[in-house]
C-alpha positions, 0 to 999 in steps of 0.5 A: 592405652585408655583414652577418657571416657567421651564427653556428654553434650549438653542438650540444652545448649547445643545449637545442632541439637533439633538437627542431631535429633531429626537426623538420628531418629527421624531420618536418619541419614550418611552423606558423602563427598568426593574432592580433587585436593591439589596435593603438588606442594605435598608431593614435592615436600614428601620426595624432599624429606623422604617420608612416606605418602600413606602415613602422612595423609593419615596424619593429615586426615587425623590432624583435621579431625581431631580439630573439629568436635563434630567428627569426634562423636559417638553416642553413649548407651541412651542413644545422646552425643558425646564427644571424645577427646581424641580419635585415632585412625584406622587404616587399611594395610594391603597384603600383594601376594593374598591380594587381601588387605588387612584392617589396623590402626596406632593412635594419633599422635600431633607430633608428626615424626613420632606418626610417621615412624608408628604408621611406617612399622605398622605397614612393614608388620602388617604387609604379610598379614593373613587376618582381616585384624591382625592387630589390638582391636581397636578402639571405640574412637577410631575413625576409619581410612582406605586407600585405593592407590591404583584407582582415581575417582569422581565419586564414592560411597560406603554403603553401611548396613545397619549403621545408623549410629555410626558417627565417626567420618570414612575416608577413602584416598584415590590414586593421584592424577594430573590436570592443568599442570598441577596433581591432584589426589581424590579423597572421598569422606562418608559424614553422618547428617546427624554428626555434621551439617555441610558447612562442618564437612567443607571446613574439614575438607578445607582444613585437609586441603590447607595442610597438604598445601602447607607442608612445612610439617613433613620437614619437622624433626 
């Protein structure tokens, strides 16, 4: 699978280009934020179809970013933004037995039942894997998923050596917990302030918060 080459940003135009500039050049910066998203519909709707936790906060994770122009960034070899079409999520497999995990990933797909079903046989392919890689390479315009499914969090950061030109968003997953009767999930994202502002990244994670409240999409197919 090729996806088009990345759209270039029309610097004229673009009412975040002085900010794109300070944070890529002058200060260059990453940020992030850690949430507790009430996930108590969206585990009650994954018990009633039967579908499987991981892949469908992948998708729901995909599904936000790809709506959103400023997490589907990267930047062309003259160092200016471009947008892709679409990016696909990377996503981390754990090897029990080696106590490894390995990195994967499949390409988004809005069609949730055809996700879910690429997801769920990557994980069953993967699960015995000994390479940190064990798959295609990816893609220059995947974005990258983990999951810490023993741990709940407050907080959480990525600390990326030399990656100032990293633009693509980091999720990491948490174990979900309960409090006041509901259950939470935490989720923890690493933004580059040259990519997106505050307000970009709350109405991402307004975006993700409102499809694990809706989950009417777990019952499709």
């Amino acid at each position: 699978m090729t996806d088009p080459a990345p759209s270039p940003i029309d610097l004229a135009t673009w009412p975040r280009r002085e900010h794109f500039e300070h944070y890529r050049d002058v200060v260059p910066c990453t940020y992030a934020a850690t949430v507790d998203v009430d996930v108590t519909a969206f585990v009650r709707a994954l018990r009633e179809h039967g579908r499987k936790t991981y892949p469908a906060q992948i998708w729901a994770l995909a599904t936000a970013v790809n709506r959103h122009p400023e997490f589907r960034m990267t930047l062309l070899p003259d160092r200016s933004p471009a947008v892709w079409d679409v990016v696909h999520p990377g996503f981390t497999v754990f090897n029990p037995d080696r106590e490894t995990f390995s990195a994967v990933w499949v390409p988004y797909d809005p069609d949730f039942d055809a996700f879910h079903a690429a997801v769920t046989e990557a994980l069953v392919t993967h699960r015995g894997a000994t390479a940190m890689f064990p798959g295609p390479p990816a893609p220059p315009n995947a974005f990258d998923v983990s999951s810490l499914p023993r741990t709940t969090f407050s907080g959480f950061t990525i600390q990326v050596g030399d990656g100032w030109d990293h633009l693509l968003p980091i999720f990491t997953i948490g174990r979900h917990h309960e409090r006041d009767g509901r259950t939470l999930m935490p989720l923890a994202v690493q933004v580059h302030h040259a990519a997106a502002d505050g307000f970009h990244t709350s109405r991402l994670i307004s975006d993700v918060e409102q499809l694990l409240a809706e989950p009417s999409w777990l019952g499709v197919g």
